[in-house]
DRENLUM-796097 format. One record per atom (N, C-alpha, C): residue in one letter; x, y, z. Coordinates in steps of 0.2 Angstrom, whole numbers, plus 5000, padded with zeros to 4 digits. Example, Ala and Ser with C-alpha at 12.3 -4.5 7.8 and 13.67 -1.06 7.14 Angstrom:
A506649725039
A506249785039
A506649845039
S506449895035
S506849955036
S506450005039
! end
This chain:
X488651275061
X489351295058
X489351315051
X489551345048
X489451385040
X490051345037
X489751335032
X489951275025
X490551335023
X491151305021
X491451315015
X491551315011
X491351325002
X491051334997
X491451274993
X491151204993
X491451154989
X491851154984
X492251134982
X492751134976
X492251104971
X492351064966
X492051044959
X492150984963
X492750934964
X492950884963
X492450874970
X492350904977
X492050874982
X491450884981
X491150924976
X490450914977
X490350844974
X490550824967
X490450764965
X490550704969
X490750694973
X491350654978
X490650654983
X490250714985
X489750714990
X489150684987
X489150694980
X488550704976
X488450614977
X489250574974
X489050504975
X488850484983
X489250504987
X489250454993
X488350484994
X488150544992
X487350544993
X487250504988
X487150474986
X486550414981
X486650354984
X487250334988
X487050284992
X487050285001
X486650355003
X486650345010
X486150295009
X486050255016
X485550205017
X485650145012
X486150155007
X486350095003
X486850065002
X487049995002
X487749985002
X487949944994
X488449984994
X488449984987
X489449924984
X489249884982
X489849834980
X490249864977
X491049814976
X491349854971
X491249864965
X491149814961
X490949824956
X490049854956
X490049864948
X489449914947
X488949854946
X488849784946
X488549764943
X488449694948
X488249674954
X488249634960
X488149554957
X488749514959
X488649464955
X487949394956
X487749364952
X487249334952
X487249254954
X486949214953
X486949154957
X487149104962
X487249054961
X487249014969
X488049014971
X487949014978
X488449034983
X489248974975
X489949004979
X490348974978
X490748964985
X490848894985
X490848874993
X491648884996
X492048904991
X492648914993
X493148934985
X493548994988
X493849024985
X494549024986
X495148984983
X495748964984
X496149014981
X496549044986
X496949104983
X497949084985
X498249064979
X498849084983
X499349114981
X499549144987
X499949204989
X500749214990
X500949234988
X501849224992
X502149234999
X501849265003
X502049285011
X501449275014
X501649275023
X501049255026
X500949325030
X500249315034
X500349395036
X500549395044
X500949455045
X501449455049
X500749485057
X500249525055
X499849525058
X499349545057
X498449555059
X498049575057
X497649625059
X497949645063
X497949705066
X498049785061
X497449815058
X497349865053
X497849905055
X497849955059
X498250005063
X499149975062
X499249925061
X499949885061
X500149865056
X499849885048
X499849855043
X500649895040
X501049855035
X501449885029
X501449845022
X500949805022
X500849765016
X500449765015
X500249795008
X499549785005
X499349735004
X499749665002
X499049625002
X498649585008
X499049605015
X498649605020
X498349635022
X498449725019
X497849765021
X497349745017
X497449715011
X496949695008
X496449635011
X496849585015
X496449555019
X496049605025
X496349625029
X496049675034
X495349705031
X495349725022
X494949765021
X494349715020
X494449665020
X493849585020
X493449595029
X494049595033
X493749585040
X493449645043
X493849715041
X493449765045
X493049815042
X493149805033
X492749845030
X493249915033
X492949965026
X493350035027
X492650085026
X492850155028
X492350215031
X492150215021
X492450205018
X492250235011
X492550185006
X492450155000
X492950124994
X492950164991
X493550174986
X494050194982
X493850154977
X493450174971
X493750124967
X494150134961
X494250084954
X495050114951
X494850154948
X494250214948
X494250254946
X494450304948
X494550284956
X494650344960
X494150374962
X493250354962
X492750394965
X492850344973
X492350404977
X492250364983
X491450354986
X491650294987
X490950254990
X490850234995
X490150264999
X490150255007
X490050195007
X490350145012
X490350095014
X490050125024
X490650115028
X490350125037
X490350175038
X490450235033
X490050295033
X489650325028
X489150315028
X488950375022
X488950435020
X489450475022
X489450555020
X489850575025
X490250625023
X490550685028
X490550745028
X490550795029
X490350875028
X491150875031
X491450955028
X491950995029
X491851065031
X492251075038
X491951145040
X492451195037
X492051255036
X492251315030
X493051315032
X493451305038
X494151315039
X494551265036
X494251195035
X494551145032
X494651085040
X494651105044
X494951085051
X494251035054
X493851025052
X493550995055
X493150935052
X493150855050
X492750825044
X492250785049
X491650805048
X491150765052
X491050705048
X491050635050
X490850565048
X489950525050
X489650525047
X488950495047
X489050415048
X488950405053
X489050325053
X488550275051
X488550235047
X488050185044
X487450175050
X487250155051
X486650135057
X486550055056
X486450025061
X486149965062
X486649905061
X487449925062
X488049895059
X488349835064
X488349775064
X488649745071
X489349735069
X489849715074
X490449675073
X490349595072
X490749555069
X490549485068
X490549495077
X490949495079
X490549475085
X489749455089
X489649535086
X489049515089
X488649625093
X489249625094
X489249705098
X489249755091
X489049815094
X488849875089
X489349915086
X489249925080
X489849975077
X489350045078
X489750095081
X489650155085
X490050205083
X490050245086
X490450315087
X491050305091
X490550245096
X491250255102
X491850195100
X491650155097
X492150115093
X492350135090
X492250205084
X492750225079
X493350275083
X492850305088
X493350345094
X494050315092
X493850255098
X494250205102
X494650195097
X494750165090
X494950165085
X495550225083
X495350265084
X495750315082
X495950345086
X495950345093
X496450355098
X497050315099
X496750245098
X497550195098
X497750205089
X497450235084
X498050235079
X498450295080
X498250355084
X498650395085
X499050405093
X499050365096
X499550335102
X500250355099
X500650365102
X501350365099
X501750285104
X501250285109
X501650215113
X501350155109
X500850165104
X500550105099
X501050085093
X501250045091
X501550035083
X501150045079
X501150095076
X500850125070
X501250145063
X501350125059
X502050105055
X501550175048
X501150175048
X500550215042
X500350255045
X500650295051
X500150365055
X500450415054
X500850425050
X500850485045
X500450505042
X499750445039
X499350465033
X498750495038
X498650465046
X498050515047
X498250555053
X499150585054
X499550625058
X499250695059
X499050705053
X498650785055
X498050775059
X497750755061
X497350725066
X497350735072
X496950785076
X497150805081
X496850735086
X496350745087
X495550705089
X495050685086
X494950625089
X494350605085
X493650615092
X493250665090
X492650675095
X492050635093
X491750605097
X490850595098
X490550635096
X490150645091
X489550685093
X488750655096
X488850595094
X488350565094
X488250485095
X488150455094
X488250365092
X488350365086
X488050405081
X488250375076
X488450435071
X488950485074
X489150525071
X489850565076
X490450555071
X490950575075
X491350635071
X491750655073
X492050715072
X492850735073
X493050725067
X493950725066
X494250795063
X494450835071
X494950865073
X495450885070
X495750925065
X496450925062
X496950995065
X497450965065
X497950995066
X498051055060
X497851045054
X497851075048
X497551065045
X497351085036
X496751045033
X497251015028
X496850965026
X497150885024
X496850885014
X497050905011
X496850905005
X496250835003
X496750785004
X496650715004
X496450675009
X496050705014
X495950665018
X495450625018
X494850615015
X494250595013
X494550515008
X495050495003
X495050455002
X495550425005
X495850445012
X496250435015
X495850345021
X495150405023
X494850365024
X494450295023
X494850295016
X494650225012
X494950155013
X495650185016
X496250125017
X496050085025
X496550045025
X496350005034
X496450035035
X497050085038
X497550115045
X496850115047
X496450165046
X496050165052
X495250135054
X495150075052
X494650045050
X494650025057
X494150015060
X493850015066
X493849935067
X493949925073
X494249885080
X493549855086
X493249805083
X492649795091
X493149815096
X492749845102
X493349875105
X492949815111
X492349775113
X492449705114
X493049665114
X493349655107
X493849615105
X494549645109
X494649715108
X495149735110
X495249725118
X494649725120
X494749705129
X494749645131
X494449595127
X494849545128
X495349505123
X495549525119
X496249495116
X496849565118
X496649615118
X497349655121
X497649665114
X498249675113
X498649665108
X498849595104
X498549545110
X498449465102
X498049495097
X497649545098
X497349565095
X497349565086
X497949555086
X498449545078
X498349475076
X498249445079
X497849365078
X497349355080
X496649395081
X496149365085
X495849435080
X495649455072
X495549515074
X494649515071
X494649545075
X493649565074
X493549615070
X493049625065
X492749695062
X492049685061
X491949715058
X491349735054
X491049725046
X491849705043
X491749665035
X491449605035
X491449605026
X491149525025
X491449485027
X491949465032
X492349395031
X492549375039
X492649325042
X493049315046
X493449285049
X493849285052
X494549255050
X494449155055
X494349135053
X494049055055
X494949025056
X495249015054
X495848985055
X496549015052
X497149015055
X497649035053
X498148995054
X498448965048
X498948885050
X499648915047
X500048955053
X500648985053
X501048965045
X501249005042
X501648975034
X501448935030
X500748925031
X500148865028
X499548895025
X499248935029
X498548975023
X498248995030
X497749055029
X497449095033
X496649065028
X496249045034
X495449035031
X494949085034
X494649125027
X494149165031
X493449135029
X492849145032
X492249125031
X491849185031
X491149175028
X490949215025
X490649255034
X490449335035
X490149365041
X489249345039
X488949315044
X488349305041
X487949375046
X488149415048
X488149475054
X488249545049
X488649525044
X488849585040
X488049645036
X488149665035
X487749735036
X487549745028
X488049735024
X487849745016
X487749665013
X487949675006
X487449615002
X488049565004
X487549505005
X487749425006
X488449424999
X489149405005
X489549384996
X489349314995
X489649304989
X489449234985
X489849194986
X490649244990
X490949164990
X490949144997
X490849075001
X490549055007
X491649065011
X491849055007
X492549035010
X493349065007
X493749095010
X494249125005
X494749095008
X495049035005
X495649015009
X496449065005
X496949075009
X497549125007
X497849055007
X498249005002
X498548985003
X499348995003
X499748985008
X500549035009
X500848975002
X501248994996
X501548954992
X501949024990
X502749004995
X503149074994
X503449064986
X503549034983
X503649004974
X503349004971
X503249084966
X503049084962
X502949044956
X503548994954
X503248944949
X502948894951
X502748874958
X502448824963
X501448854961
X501648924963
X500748944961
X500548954955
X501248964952
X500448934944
X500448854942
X500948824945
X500748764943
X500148734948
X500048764952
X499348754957
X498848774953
X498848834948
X498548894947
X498148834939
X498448814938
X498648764929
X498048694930
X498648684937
X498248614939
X497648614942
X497148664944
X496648654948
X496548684953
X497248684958
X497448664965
X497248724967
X497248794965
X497048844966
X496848884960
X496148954963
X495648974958
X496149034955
X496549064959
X496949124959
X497749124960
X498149144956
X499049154957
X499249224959
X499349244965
X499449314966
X500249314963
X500449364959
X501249404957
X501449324954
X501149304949
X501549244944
X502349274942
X502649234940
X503349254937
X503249294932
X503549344930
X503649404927
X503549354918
X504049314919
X504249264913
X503949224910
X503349214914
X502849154913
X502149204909
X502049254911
X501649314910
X501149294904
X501849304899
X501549304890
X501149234891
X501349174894
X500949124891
X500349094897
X500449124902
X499749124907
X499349154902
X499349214899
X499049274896
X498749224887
X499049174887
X498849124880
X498649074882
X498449074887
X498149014891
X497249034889
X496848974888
X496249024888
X495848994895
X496148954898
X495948934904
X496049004909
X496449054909
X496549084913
X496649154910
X496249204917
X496449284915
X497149304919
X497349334917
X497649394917
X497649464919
X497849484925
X497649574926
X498149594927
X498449644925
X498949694926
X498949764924
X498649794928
X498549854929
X499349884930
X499449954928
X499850004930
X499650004936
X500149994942
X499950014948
X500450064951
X500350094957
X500550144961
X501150124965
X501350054965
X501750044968
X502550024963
X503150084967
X503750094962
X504150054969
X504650024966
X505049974967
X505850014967
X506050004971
X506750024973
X507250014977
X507850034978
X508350004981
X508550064986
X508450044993
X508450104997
X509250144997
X509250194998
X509950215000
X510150265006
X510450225011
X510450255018
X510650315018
X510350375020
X510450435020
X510850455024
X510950405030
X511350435035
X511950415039
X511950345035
X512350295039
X512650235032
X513250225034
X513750205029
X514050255025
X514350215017
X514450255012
X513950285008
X513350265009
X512950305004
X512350375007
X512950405012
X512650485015
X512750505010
X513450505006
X513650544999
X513050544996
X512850614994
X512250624988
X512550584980
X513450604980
X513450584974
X513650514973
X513850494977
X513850414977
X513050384976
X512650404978
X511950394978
X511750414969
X512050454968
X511850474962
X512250414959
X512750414961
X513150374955
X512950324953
X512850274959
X512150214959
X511650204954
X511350274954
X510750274948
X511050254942
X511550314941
X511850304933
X512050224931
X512550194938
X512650134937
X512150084932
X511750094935
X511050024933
X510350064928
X510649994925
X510149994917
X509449984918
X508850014921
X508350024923
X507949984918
X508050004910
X507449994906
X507849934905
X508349894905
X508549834902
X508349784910
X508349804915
X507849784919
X507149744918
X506849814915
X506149804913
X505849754911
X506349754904
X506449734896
X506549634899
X507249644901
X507449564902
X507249534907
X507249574912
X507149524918
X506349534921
X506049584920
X505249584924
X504849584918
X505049564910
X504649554903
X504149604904
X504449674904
X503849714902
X503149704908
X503349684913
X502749674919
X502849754925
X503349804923
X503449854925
X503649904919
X503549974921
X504050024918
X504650074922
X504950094919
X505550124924
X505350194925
X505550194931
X505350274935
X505650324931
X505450374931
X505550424929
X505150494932
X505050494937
X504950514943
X504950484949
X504750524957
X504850474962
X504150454964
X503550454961
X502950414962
X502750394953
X502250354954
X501850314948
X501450354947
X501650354938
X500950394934
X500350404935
X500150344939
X499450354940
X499050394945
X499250434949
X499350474954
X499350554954
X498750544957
X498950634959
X499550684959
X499750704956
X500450744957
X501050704955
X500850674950
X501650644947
X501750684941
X502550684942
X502850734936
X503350694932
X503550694927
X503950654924
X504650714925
X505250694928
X505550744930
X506350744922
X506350824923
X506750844917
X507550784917
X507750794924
X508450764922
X508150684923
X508550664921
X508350564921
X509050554921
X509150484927
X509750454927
X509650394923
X509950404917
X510050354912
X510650304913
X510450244908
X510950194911
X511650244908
X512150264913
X512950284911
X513550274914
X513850214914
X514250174920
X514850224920
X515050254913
X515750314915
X515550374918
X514750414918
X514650444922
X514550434931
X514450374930
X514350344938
X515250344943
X515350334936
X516250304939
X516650364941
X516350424936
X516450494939
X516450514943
X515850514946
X515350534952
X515850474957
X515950454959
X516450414963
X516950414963
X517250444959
X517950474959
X517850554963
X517450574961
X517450654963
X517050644972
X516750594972
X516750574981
X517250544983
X517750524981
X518050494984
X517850434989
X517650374983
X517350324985
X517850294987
X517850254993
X518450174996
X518250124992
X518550094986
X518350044984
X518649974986
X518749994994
X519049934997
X518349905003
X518049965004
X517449945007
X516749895003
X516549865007
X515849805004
X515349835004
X514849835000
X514249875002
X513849835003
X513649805009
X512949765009
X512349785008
X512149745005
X511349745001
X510949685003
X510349695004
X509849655006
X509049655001
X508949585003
X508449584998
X507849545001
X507049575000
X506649485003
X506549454995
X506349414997
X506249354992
X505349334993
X504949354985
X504449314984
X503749374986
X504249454987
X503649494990
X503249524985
X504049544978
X503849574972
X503949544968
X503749564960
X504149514955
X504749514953
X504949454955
X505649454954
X506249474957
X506049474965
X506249514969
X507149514969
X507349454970
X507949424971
X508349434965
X508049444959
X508349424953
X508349494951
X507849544953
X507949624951
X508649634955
X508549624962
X509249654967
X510049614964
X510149574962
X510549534961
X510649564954
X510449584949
X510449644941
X511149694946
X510849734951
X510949784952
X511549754955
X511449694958
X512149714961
X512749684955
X512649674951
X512949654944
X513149714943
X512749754943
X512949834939
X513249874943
X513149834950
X513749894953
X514349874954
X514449794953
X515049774952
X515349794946
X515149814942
X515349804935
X515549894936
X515549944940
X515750004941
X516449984946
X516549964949
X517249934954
X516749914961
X516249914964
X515849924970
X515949854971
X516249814979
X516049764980
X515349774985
X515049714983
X514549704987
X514249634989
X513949634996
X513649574999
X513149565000
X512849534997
X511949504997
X511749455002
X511149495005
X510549455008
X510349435007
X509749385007
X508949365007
X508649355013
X508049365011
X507749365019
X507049365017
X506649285022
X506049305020
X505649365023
X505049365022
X504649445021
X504649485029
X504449415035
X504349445040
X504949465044
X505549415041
X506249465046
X506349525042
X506049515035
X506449585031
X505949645036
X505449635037
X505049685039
X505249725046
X505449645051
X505649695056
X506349725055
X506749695050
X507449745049
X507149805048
X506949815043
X506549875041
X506249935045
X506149895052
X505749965058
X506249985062
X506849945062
X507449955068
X507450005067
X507950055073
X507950115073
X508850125070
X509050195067
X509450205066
X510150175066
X510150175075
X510850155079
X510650055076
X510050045076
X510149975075
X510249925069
X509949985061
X509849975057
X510449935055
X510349895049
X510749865046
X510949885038
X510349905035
X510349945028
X510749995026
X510949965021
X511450015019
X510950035010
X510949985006
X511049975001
X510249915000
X509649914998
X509349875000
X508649864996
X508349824994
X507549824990
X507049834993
X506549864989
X506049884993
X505449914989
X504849904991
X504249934986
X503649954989
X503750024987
X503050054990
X502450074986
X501950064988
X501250064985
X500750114990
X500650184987
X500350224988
X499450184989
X499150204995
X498650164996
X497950204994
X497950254990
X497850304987
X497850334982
X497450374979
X497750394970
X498050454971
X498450474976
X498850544977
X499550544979
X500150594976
X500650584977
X500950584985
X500450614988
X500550624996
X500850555001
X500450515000
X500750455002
X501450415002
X501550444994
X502250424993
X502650474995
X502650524992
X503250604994
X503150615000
X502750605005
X502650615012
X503050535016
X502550495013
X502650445016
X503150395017
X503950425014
X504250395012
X505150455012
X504950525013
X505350555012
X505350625019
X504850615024
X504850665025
X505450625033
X505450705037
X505950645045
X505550615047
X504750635048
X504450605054
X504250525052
X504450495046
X504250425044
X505050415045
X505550415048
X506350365049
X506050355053
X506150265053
X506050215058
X506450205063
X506050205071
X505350145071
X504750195069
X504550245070
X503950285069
X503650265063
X504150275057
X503750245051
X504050205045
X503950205040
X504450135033
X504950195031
X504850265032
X505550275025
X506250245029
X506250205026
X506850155030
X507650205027
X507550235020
X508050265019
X508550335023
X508150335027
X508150385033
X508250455031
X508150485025
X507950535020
X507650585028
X508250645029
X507750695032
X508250765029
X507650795027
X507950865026
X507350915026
X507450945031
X506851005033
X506751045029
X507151065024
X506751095018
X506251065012
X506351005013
X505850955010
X505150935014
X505450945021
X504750925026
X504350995025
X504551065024
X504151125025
X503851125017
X504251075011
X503651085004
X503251045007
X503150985009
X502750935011
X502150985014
X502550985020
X501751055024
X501551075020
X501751125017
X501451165014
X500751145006
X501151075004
X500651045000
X499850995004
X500150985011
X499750945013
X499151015015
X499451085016
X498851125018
X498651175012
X498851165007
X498551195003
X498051165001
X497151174997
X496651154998
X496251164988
X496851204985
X496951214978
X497051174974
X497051134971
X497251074966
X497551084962
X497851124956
X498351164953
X498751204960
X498651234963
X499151244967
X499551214972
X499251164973
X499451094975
X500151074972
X499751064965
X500251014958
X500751044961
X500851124960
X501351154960
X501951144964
X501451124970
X502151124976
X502351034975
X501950994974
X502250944975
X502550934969
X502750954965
X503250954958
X503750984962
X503551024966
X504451054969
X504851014973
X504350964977
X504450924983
X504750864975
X504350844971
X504750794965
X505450804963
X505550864962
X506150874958
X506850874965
X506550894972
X507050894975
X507250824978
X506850814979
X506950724981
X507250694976
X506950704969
X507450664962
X508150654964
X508350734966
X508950774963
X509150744970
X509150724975
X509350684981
X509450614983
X509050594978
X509150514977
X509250474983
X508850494987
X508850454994
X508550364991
X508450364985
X508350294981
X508750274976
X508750224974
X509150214966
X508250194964
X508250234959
X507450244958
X507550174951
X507050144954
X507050074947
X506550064944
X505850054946
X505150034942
X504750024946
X504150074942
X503350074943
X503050004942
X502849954945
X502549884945
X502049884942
X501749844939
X500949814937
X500849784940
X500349774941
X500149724948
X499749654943
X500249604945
X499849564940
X499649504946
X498949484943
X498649414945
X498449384941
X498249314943
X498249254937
X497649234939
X497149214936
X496349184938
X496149144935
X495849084936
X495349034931
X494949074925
X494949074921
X494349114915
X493649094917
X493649024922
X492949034926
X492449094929
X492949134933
X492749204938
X492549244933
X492049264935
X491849344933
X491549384939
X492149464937
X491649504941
X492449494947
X492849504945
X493449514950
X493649584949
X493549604954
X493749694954
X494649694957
X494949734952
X495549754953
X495749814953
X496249854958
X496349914959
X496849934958
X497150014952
X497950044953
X498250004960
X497750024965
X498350024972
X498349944973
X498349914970
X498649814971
X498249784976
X497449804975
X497149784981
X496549734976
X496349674976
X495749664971
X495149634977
X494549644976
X493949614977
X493749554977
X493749484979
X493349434978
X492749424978
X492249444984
X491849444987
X491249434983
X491149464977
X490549454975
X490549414966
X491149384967
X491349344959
X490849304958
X490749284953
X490149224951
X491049174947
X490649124946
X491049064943
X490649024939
X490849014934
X490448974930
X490448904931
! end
């Protein structure tokens, strides 16, 4: 088959994954040294609603998944990619066709072979439409995945995929003992089998998920023997675990407590600018907020950066496009809905708002910083325009399945929410989030945002193969979503966690995902 003439960016991208075929290479640059650490206490806000890759809508459980099944490549926060259960892919000159080299000599904890036909099998059930696949928009261009060999497969496109190569970094498609799958079926979500460093040894419902280390695993031994996820839905609960000993790690401490975790010299701090923006959805097709300009007036209502400023102390910044800076394809867009309550009040007058109807609004509790107390701001500032509204709470995993209902079932009107591109590209969010074929159940744009002139720029960004031509079109796809506000766009998050000053060697990522596996402890 005749090569098509690599870009810059793919040669170096091929240049790395060739330095480590035949070698498996950690996150970090520099593989941690000394004697095992027998257990590594992490607590968490939420529990995981399943373990099942292919089913995933939460990062930090996909970031568990990527412990169990290991991913085709890592991503690190640099953004290079590093073979991990593949080593290298070739692209044919059409763009249609990514051949994957499969690592050799790989088992599942189980016991049975990581192969060709297991990665098949894998990506025929994430592209099943009778499967729940909530993220198969990101490998939707995907015709088939073919066999060429045992340990070489070939992915079939519908069209070519600018990003599909670090696409393959994330769980969606992270491969499945297909042993396990014949015999747990779809408990599969609680039973799950890979190929990574860890295993999932116990899960005590609302109480803590224990993995233990794969001693079957393919790459270098981790150092830590055991990772228990302790579930403490209270963030002031885990850093006083975090204080007292009780645990090594504080996932998303209080926003509030931040500055003095940070003056603690017992404990690090990491807060990256990450990819994931935080919003309040706005139904596009059901209730009062079909109006564009009720939707708009929403934005004007709420004071974003005194958000930032009072209530999440500088642990986010406010949007100012509809993805995070860090990202492929973000534009800072010309018009900005600044805080303006007599423009809002406008805009409501000129839709002829009912200010006799309530808008419900919904929130979970304990997924993001401050989740409760960000949505409860907003609903203050919509009251303070004449809007009444009714508030929910809800922990994560009824929010989640509110979230997948379909149209006629949904409930959302008015609602919180945060999405974190799994990836350093705008595609995931502008696609992932805005186009029709993501309104659920198919997939999360829970805002139900469909407009076929927006899905034909999408297309056309996903097959363009140019990088500056590219920008261009997803700046158009930016400015028209802006100008639609199927969001009340609020803030870009940092992804903050809290750790002992003991660990070194903790890899942490833009996209909200961190590494334990090969930390040392003093």
């Amino acid at each position: 088959m005749r090569q098509r003439k690599m870009s810059v960016i793919e040669v170096l991208v091929l240049a790395v994954l060739a330095v480590g075929i035949g070698l498996w290479a950690a996150p970090q640059a520099v593989q941690a040294q000394g004697k095992d650490i027998k257990e590594l206490i992490i607590a968490i806000g939420v529990d995981a609603d399943t373990l099942n890759p292919q089913e995933q809508t939460t990062t930090l459980i996909q970031n568990m998944c990527d412990l169990i099944y290991d991913n085709f490549f890592y991503q690190d926060p640099q953004g290079k990619l590093h073979p991990r259960l593949a080593t290298k892919y070739d692209v044919s000159a059409d763009g249609l066709t990514y051949t994957l080299h499969l690592r050799k000599g790989v088992k599942f904890s189980d016991g049975t072979d990581f192969n060709a036909a297991a990665v098949k099998l894998t990506f025929d059930r994430a592209l099943d439409p009778k499967l729940r696949v909530p993220l198969r928009f990101a490998i939707g261009m995907v015709k088939e995945c073919v066999k060429i060999d045992d340990h070489t497969v070939a992915l079939k496109l519908n069209y070519p995929f600018a990003p599909l190569a670090p696409t393959l970094s994330i769980s969606l498609p992270s491969t499945i003992s297909p042993a396990a799958i014949q015999k747990y079926g779809e408990e599969i979500r609680q039973n799950p089998v890979g190929a990574g460093p860890y295993i999932l040894k116990e899960w005590v419902k609302g109480d803590r998920l224990v993995f233990v280390r794969n001693e079957k695993y393919y790459g270098e031994k981790p150092t830590v023997a055991q990772i228990t996820w302790k579930i403490v839905p209270e963030a002031a609960t885990r850093e006083a675990m975090l204080r007292s000993g009780q645990v090594h790690m504080c996932y998303k401490p209080l926003p509030s407590n931040v500055a003095a975790l940070k003056a603690d010299p017992n404990l690090t701090v990491e807060m990256p600018l990450g990819t994931r923006t935080i919003f309040m959805g706005l139904n596009c097709q059901k209730g009062i907020t079909v109006d564009k300009k009720i939707r708009q007036a929403f934005n004007y209502a709420v004071d974003k950066k005194a958000i930032c400023k009072k209530i999440l102390f500088d642990t986010a910044d406010p949007m100012d496009g509809p993805v995070s800076p860090v990202v492929f394809g973000y534009f800072k867009m010309d018009q900005q809905y600044d805080y303006n309550p007599e423009k809002a009040k406008q805009l409501l007058k000129e839709a002829n708002f009912d200010f006799s109807k309530t808008v419900a609004m919904r929130t979970p509790q304990g997924r993001y910083l401050f989740d409760q107390q960000v949505t409860e701001a907003v609903q203050a500032y919509l009251q303070a325009i004449g809007v009444k509204t009714e508030l929910r709470t809800y922990d994560w995993p009824t929010y989640v399945a509110g979230l997948l209902k379909p149209l006629n079932e949904s409930e959302l009107e008015v609602f919180l929410l945060g999405w974190g591109p799994l990836i350093l590209d705008a595609d995931m969010g502008l696609y992932g989030q805005f186009t029709c074929e993501v309104n659920p159940p198919k997939g999360l744009g829970s805002a139900f945002y469909c407009n076929p002139e927006y899905d034909s720029i999408m297309k056309a960004s996903r097959e363009e193969q140019d990088p500056q031509k590219r920008l261009a079109i997803l700046k158009k796809a930016s400015v028209k979503v802006w100008d639609d506000c199927p969001w009340l766009w609020l803030h870009v998050e940092k992804f903050v966690i809290a750790y002992s000053s003991k660990i070194k060697g903790m890899v942490v990522t833009p996209t909200e995902k961190f590494f334990p596996q090969y930390i040392s402890m003093n």
